[in-house]
CHARMM-style PDB file with segment names, atoms N, HN, CA, C and O in Angstrom:
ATOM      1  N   UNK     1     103.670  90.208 112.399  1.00  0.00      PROA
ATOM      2  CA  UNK     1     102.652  89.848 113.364  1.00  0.00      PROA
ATOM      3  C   UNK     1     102.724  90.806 114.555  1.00  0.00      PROA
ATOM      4  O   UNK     1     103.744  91.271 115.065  1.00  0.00      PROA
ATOM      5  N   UNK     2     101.395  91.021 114.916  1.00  0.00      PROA
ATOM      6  HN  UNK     2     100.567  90.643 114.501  1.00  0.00      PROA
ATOM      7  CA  UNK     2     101.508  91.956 116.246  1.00  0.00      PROA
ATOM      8  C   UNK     2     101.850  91.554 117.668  1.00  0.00      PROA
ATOM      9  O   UNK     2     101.005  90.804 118.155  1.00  0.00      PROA
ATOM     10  N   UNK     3     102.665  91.797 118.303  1.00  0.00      PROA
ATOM     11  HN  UNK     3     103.352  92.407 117.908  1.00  0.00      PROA
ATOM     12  CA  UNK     3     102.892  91.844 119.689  1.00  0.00      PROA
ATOM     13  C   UNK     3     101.507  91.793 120.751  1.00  0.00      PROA
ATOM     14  O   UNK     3     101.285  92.800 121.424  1.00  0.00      PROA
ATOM     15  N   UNK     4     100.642  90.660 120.869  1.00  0.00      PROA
ATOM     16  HN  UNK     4     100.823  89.843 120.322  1.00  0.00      PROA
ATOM     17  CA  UNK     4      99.203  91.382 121.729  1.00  0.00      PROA
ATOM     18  C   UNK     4      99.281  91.624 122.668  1.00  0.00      PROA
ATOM     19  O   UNK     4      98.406  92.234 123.280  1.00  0.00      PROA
ATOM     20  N   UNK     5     100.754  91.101 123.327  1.00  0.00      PROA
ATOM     21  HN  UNK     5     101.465  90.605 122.830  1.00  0.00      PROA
ATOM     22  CA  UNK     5     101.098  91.693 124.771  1.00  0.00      PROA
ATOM     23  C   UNK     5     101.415  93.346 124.650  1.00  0.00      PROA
ATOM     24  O   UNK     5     100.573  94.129 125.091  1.00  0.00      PROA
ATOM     25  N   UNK     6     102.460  93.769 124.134  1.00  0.00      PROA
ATOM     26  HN  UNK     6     103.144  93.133 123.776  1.00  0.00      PROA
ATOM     27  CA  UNK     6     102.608  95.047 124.212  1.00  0.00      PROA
ATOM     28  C   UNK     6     101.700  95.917 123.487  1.00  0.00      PROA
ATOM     29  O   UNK     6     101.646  97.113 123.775  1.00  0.00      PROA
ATOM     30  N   UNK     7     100.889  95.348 122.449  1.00  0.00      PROA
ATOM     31  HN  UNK     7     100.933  94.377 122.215  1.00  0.00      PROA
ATOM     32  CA  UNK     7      99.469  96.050 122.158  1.00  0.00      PROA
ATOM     33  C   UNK     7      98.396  96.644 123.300  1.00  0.00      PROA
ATOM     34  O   UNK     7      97.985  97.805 123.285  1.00  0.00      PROA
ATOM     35  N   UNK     8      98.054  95.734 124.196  1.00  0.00      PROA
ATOM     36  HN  UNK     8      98.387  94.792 124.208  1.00  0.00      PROA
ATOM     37  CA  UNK     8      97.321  95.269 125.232  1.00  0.00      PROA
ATOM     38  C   UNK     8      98.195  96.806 126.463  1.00  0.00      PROA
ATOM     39  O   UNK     8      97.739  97.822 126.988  1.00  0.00      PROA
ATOM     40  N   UNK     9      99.403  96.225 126.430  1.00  0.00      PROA
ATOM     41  HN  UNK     9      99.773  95.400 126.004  1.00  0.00      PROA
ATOM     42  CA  UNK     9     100.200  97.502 127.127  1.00  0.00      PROA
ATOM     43  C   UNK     9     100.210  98.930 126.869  1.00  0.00      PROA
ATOM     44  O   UNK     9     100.361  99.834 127.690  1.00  0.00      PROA
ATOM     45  N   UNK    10      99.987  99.029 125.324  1.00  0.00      PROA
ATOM     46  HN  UNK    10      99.864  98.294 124.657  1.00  0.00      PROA
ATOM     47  CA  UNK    10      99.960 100.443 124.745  1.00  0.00      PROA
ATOM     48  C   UNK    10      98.201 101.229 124.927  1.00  0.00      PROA
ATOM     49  O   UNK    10      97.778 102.357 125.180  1.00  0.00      PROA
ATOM     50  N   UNK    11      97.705 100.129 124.683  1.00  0.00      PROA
ATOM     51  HN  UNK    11      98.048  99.213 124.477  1.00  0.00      PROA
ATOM     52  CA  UNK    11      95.887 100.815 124.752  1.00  0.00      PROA
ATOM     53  C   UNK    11      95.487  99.680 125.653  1.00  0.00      PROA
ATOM     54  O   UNK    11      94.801  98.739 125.255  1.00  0.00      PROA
ATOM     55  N   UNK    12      95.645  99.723 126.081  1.00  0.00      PROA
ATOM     56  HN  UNK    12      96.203 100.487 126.404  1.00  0.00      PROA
ATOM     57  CA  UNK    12      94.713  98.714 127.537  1.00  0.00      PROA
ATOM     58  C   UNK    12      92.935  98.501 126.986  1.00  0.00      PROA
ATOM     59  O   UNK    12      92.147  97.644 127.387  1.00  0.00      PROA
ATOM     60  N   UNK    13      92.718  99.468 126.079  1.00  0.00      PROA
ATOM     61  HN  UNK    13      93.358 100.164 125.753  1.00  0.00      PROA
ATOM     62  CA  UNK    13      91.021  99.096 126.078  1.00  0.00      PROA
ATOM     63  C   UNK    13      90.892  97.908 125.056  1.00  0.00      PROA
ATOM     64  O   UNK    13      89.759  97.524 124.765  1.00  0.00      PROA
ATOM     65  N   UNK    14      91.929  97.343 124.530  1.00  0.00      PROA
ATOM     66  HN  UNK    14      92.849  97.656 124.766  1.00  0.00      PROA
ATOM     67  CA  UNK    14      92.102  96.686 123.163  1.00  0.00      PROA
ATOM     68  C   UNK    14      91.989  94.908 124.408  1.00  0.00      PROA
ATOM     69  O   UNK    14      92.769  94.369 125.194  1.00  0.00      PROA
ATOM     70  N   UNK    15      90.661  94.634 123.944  1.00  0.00      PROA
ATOM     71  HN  UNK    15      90.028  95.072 123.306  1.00  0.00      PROA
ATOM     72  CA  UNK    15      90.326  92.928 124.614  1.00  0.00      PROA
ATOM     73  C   UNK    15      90.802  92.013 123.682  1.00  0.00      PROA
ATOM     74  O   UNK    15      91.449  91.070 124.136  1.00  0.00      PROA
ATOM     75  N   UNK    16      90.614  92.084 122.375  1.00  0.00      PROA
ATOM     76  HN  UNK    16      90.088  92.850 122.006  1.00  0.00      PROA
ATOM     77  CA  UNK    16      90.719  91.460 121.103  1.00  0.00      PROA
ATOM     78  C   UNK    16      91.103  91.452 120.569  1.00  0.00      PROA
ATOM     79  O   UNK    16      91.146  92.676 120.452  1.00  0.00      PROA
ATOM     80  N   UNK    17      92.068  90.882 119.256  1.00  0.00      PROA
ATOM     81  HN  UNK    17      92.033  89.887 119.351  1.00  0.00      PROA
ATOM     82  CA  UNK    17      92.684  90.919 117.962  1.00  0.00      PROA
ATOM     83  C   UNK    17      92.506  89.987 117.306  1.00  0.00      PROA
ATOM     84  O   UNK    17      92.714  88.833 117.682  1.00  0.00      PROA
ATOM     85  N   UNK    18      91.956  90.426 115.858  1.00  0.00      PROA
ATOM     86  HN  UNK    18      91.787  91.363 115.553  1.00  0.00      PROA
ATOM     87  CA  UNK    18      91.570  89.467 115.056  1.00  0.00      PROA
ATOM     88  C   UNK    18      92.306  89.988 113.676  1.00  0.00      PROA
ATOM     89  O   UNK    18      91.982  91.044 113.134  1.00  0.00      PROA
ATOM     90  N   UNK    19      93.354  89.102 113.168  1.00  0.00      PROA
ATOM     91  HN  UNK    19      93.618  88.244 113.608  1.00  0.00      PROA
ATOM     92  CA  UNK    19      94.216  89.344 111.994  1.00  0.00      PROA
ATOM     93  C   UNK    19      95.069  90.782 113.137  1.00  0.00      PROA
ATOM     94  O   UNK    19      95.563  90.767 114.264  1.00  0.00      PROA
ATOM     95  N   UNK    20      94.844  91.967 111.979  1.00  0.00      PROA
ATOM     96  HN  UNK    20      94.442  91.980 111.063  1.00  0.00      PROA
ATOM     97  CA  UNK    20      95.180  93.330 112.501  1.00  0.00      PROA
ATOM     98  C   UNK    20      94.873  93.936 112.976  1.00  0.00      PROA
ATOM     99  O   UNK    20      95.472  94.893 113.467  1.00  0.00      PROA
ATOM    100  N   UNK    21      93.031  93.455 113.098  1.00  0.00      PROA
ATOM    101  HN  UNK    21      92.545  92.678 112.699  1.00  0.00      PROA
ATOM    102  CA  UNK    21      92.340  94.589 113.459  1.00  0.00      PROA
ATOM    103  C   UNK    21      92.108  94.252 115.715  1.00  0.00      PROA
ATOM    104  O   UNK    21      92.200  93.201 116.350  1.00  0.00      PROA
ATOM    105  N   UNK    22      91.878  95.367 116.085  1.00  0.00      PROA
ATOM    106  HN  UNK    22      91.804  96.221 115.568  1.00  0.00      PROA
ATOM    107  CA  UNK    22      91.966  95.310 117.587  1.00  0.00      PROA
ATOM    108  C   UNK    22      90.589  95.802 118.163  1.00  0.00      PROA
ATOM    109  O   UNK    22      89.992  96.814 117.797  1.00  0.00      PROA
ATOM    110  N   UNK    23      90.257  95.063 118.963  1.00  0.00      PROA
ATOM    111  HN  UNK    23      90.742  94.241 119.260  1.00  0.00      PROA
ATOM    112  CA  UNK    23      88.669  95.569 119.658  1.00  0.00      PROA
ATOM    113  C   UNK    23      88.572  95.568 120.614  1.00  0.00      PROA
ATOM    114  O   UNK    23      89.178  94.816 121.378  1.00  0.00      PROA
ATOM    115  N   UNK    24      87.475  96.731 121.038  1.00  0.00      PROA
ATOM    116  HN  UNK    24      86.983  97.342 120.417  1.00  0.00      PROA
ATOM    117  CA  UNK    24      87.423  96.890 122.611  1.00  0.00      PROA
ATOM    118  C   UNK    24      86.391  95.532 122.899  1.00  0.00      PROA
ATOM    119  O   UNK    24      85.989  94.595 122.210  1.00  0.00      PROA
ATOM    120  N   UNK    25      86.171  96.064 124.574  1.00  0.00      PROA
ATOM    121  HN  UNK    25      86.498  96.826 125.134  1.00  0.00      PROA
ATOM    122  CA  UNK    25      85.464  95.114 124.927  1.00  0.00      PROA
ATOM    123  C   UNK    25      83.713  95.097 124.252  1.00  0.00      PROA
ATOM    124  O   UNK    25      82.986  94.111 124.130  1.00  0.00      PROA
ATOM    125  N   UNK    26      83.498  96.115 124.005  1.00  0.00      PROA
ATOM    126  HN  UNK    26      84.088  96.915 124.104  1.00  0.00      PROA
ATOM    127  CA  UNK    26      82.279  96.028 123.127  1.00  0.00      PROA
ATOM    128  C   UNK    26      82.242  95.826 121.819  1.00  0.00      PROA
ATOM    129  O   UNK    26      81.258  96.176 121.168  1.00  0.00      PROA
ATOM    130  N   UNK    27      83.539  95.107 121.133  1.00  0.00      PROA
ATOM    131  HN  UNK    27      84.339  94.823 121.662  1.00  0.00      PROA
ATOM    132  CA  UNK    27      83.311  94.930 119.993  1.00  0.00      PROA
ATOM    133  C   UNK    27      83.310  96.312 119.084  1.00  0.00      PROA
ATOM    134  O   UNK    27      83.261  96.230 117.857  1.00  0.00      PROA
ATOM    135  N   UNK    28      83.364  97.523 119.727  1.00  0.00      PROA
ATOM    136  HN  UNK    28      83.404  97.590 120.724  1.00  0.00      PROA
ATOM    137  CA  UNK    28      84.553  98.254 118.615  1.00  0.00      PROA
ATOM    138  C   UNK    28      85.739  98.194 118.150  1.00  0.00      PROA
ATOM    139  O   UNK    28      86.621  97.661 118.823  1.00  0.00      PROA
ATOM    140  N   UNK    29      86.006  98.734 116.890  1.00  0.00      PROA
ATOM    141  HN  UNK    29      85.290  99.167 116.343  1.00  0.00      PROA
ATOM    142  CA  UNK    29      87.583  98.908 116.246  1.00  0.00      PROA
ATOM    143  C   UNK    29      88.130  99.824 117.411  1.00  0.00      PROA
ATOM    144  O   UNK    29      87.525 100.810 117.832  1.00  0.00      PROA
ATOM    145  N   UNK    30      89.643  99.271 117.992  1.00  0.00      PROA
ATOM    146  HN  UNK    30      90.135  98.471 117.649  1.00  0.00      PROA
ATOM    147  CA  UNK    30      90.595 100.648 118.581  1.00  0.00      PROA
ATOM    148  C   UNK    30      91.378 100.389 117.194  1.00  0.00      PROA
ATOM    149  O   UNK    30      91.815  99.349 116.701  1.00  0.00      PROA
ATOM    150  N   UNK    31      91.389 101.819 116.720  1.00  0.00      PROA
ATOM    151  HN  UNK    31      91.034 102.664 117.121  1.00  0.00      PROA
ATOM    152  CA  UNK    31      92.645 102.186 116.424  1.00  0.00      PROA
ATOM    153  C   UNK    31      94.300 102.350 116.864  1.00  0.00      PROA
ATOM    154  O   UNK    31      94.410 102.791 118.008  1.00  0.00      PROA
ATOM    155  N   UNK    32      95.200 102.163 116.389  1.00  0.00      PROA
ATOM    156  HN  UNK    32      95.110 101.804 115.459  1.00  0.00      PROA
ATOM    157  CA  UNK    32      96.595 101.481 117.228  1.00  0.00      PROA
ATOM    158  C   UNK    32      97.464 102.246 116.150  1.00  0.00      PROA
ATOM    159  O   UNK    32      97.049 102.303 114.992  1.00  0.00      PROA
ATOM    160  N   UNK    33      98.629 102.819 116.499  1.00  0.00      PROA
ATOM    161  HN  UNK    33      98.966 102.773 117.439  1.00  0.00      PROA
ATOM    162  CA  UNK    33      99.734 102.340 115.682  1.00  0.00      PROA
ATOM    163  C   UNK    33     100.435 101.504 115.333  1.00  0.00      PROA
ATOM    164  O   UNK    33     100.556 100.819 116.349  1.00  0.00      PROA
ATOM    165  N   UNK    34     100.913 101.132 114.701  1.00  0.00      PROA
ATOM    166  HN  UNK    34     100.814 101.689 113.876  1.00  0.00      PROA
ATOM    167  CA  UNK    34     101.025  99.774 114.447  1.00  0.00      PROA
ATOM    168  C   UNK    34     103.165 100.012 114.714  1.00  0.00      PROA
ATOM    169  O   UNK    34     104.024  99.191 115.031  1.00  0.00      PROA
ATOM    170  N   UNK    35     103.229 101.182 114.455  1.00  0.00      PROA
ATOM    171  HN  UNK    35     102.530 101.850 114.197  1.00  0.00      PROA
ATOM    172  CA  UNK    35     104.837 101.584 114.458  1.00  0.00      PROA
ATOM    173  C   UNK    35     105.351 101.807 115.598  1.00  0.00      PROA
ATOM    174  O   UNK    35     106.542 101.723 115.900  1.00  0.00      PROA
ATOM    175  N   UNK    36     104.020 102.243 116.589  1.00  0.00      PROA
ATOM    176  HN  UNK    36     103.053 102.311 116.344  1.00  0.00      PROA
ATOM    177  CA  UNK    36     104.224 102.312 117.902  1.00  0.00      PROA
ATOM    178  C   UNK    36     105.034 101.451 118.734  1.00  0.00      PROA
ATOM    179  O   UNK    36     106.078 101.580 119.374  1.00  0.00      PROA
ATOM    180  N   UNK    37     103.831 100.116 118.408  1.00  0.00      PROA
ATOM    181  HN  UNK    37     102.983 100.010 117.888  1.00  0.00      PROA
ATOM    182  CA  UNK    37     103.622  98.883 118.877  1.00  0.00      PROA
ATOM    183  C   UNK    37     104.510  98.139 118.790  1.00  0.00      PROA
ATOM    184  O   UNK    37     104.748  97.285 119.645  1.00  0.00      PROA
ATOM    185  N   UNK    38     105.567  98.413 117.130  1.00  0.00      PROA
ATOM    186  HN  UNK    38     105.373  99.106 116.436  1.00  0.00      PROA
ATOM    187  CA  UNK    38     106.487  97.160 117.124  1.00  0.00      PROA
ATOM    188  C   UNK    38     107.846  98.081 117.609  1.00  0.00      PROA
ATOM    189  O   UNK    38     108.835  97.379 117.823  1.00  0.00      PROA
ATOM    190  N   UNK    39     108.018  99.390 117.792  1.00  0.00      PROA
ATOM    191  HN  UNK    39     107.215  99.960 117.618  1.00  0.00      PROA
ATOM    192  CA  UNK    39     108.820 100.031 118.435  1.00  0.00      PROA
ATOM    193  C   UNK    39     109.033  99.196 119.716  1.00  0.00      PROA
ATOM    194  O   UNK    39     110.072  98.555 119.876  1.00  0.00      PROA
ATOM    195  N   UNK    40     107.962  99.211 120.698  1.00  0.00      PROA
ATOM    196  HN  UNK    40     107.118  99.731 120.569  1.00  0.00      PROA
ATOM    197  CA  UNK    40     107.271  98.749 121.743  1.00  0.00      PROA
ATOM    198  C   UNK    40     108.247  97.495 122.411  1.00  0.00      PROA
ATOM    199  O   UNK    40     108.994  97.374 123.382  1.00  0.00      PROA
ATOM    200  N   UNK    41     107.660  96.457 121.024  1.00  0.00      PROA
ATOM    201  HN  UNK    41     107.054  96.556 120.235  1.00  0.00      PROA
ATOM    202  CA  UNK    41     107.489  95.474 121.349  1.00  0.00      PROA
ATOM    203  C   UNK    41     109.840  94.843 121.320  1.00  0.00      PROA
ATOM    204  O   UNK    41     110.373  93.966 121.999  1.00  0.00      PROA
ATOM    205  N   UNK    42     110.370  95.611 120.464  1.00  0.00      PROA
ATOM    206  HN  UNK    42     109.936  96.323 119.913  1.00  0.00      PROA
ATOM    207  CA  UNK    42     111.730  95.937 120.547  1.00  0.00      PROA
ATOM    208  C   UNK    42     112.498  96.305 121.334  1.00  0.00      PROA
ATOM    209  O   UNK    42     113.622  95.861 121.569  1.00  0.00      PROA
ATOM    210  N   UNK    43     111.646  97.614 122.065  1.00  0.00      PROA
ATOM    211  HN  UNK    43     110.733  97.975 121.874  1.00  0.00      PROA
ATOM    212  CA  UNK    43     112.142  97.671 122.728  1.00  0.00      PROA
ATOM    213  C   UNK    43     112.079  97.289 124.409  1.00  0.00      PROA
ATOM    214  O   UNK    43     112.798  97.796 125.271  1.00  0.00      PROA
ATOM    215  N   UNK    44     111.269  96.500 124.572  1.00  0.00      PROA
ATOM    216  HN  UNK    44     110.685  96.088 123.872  1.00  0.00      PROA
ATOM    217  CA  UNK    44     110.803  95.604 125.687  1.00  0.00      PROA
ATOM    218  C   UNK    44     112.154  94.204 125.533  1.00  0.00      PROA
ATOM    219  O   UNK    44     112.899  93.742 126.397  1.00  0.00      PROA
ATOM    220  N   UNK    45     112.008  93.867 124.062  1.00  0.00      PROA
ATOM    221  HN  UNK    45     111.403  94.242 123.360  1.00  0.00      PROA
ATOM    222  CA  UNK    45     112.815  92.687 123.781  1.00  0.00      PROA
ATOM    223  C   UNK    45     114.145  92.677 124.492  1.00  0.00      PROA
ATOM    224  O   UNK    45     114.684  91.935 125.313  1.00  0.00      PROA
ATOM    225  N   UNK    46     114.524  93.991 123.742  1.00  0.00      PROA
ATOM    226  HN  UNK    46     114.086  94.594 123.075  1.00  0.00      PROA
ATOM    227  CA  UNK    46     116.146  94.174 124.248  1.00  0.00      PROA
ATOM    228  C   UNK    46     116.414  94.665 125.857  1.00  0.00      PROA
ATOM    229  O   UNK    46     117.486  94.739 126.457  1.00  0.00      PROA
ATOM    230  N   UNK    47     115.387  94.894 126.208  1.00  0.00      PROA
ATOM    231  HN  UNK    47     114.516  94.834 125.721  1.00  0.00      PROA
ATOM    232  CA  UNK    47     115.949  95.158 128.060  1.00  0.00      PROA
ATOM    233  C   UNK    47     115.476  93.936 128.544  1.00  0.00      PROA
ATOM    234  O   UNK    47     115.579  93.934 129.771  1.00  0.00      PROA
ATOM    235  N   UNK    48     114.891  92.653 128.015  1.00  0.00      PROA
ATOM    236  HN  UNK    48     114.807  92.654 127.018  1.00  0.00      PROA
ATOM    237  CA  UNK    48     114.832  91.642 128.682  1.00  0.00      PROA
ATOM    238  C   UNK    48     116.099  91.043 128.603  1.00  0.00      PROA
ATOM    239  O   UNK    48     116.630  90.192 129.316  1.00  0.00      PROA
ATOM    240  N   UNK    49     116.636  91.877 127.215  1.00  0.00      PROA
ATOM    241  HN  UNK    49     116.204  92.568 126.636  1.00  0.00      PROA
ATOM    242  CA  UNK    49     118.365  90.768 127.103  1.00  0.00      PROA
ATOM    243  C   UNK    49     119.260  91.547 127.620  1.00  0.00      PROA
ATOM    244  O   UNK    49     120.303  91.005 127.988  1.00  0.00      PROA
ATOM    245  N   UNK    50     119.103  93.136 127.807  1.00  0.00      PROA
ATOM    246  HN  UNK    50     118.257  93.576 127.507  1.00  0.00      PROA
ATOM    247  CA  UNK    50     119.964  93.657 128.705  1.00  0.00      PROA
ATOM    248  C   UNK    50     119.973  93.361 130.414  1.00  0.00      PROA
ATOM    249  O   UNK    50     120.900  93.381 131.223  1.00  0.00      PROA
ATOM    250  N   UNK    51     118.809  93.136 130.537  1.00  0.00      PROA
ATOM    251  HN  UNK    51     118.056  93.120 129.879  1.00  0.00      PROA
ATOM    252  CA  UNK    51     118.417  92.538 132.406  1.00  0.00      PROA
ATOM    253  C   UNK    51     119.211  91.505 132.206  1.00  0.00      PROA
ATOM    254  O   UNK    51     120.177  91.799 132.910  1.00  0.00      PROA
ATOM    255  N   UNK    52     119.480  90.341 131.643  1.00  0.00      PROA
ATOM    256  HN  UNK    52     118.695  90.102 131.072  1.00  0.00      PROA
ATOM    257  CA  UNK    52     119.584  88.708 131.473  1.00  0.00      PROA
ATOM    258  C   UNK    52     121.250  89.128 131.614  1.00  0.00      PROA
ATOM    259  O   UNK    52     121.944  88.798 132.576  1.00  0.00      PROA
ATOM    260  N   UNK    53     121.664  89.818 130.601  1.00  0.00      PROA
ATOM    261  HN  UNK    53     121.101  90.086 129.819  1.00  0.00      PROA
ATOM    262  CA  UNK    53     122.947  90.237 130.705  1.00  0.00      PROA
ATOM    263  C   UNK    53     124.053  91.261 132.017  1.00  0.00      PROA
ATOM    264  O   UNK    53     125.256  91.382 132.247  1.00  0.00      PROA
ATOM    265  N   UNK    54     122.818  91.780 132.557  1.00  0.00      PROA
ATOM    266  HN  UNK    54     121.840  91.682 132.370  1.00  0.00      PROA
ATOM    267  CA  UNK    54     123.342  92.750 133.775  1.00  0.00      PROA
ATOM    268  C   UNK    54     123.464  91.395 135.064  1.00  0.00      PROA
ATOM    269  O   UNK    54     124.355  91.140 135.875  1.00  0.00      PROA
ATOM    270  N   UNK    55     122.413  90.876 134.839  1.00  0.00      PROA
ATOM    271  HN  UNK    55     121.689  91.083 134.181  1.00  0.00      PROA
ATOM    272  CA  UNK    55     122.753  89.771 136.139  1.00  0.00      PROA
ATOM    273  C   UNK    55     123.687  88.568 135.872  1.00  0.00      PROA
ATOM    274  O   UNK    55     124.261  87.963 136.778  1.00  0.00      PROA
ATOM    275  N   UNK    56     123.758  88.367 134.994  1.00  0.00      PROA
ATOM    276  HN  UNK    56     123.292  88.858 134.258  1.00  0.00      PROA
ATOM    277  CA  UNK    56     124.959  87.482 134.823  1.00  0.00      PROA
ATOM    278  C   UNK    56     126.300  88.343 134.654  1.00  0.00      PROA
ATOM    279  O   UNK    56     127.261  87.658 135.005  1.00  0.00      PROA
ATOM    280  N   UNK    57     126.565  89.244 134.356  1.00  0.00      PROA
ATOM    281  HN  UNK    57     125.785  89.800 134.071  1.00  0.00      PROA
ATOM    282  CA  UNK    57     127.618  90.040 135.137  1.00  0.00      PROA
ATOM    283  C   UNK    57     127.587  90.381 136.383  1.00  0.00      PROA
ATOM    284  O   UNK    57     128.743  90.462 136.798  1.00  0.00      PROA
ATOM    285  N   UNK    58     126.912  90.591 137.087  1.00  0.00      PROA
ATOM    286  HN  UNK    58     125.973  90.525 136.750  1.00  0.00      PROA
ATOM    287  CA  UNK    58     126.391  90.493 138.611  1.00  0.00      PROA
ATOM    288  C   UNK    58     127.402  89.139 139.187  1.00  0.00      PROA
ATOM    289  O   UNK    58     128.346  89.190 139.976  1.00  0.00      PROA
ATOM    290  N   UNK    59     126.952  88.228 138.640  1.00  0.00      PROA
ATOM    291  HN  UNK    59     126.186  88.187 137.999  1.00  0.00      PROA
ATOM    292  CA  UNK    59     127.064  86.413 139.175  1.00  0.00      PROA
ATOM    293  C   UNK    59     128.208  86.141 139.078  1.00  0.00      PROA
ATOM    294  O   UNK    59     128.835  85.516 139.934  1.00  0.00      PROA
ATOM    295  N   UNK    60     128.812  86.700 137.685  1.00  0.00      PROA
ATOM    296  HN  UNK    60     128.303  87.208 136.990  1.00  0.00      PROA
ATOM    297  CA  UNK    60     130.393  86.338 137.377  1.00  0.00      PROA
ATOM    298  C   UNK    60     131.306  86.963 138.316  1.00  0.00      PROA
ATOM    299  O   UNK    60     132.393  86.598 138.765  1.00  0.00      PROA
ATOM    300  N   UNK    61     130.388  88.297 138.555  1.00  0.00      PROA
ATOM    301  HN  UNK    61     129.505  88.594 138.190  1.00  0.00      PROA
ATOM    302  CA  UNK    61     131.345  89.437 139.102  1.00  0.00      PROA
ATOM    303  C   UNK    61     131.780  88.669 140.542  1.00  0.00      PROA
ATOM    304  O   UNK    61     132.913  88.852 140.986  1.00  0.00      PROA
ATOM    305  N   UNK    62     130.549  87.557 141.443  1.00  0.00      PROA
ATOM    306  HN  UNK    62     129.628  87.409 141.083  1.00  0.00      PROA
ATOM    307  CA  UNK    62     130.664  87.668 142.335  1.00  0.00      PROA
ATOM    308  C   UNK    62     131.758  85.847 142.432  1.00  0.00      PROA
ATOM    309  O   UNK    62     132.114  85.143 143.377  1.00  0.00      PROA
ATOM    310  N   UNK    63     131.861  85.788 141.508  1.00  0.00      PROA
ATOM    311  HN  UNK    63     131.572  86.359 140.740  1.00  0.00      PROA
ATOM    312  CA  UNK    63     133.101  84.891 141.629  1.00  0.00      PROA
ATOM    313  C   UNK    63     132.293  83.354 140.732  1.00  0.00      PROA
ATOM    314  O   UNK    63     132.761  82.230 140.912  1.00  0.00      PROA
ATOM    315  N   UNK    64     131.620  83.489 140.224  1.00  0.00      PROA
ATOM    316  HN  UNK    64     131.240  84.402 140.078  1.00  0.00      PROA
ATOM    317  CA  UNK    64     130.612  81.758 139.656  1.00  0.00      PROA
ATOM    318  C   UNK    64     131.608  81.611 138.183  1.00  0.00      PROA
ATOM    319  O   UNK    64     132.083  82.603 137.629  1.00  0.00      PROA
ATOM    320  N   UNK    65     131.703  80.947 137.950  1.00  0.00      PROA
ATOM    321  HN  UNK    65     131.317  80.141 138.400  1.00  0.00      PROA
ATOM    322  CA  UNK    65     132.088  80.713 136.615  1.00  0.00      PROA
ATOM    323  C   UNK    65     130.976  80.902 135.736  1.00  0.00      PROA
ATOM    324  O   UNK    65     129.989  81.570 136.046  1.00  0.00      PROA
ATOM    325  N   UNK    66     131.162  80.184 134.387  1.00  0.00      PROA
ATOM    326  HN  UNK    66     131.963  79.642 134.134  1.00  0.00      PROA
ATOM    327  CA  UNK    66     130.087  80.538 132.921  1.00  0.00      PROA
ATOM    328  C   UNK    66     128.772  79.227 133.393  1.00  0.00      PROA
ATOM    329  O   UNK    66     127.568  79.122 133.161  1.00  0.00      PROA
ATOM    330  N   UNK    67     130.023  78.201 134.323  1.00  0.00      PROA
ATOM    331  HN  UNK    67     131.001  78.286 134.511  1.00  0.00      PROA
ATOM    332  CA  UNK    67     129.022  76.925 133.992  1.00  0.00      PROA
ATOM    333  C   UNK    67     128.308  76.863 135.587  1.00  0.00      PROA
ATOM    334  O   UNK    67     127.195  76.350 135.706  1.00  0.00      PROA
ATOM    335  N   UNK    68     128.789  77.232 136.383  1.00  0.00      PROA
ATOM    336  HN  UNK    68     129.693  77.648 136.287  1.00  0.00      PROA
ATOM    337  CA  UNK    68     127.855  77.446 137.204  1.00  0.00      PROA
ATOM    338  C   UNK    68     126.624  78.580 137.194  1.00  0.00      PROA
ATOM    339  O   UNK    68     125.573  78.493 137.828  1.00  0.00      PROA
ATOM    340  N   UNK    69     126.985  79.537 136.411  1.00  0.00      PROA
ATOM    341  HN  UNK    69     127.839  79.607 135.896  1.00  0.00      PROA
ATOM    342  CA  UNK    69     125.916  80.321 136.653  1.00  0.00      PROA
ATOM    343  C   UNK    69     124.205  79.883 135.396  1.00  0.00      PROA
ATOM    344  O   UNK    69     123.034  80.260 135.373  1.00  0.00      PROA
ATOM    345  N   UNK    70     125.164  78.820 134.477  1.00  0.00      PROA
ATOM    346  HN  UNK    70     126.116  78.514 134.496  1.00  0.00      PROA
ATOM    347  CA  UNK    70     124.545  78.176 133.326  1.00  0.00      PROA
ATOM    348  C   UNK    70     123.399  76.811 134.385  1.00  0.00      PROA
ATOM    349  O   UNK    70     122.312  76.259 134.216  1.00  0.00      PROA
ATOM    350  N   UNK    71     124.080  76.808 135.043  1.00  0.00      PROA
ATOM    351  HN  UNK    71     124.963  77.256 135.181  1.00  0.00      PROA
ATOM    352  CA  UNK    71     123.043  75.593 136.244  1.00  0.00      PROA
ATOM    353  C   UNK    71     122.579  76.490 136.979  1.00  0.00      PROA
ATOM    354  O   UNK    71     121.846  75.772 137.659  1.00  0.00      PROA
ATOM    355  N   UNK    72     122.432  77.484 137.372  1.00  0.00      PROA
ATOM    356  HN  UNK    72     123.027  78.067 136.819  1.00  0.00      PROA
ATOM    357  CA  UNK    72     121.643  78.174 138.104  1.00  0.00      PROA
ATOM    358  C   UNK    72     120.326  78.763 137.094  1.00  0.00      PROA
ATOM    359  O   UNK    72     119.159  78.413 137.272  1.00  0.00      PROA
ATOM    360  N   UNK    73     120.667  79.497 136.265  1.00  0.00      PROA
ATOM    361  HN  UNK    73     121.615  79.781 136.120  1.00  0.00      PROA
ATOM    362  CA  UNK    73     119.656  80.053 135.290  1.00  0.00      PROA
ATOM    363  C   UNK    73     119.107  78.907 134.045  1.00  0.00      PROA
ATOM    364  O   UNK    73     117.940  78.951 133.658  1.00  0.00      PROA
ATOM    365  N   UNK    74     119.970  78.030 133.562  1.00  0.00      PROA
ATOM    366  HN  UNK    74     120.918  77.995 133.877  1.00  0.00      PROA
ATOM    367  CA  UNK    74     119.849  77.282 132.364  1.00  0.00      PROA
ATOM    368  C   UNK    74     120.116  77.258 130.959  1.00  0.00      PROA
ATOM    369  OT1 UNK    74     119.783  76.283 130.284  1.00  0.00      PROA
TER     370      UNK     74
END
């Protein structure tokens, strides 16, 4: 399945997705990579878990334990 957020990020003219296919706002086909996109969409994934992970080393660093910093974030 496609990412329509990071689709949307890669070609901005893309309003639509229907199945695979992507359309502008007038109801043309954009063409996309599709290898691009899930590159994209991976590598967006993993710096949301590297951010998540830099600040909770941040938190620990600054003295919180596992379970306090687990009540702060959740």
């Amino acid at each position: 399945m496609i990412d329509f957020q990071t689709l949307i990020k890669l070609y901005p003219q893309v309003v639509t997705l229907t199945g695979d296919i992507a359309f502008d706002a007038d109801g043309n086909e954009v063409a996309y990579d599709l290898q691009a996109v899930t590159a994209q969409a991976e590598a967006d994934a993993q710096s949301a878990i590297d951010i998540k992970a830099s600040a909770l080393a941040k938190l620990a660093a600054l003295g919180l334990t596992q379970d306090e910093v687990k009540a702060l974030v959740g």
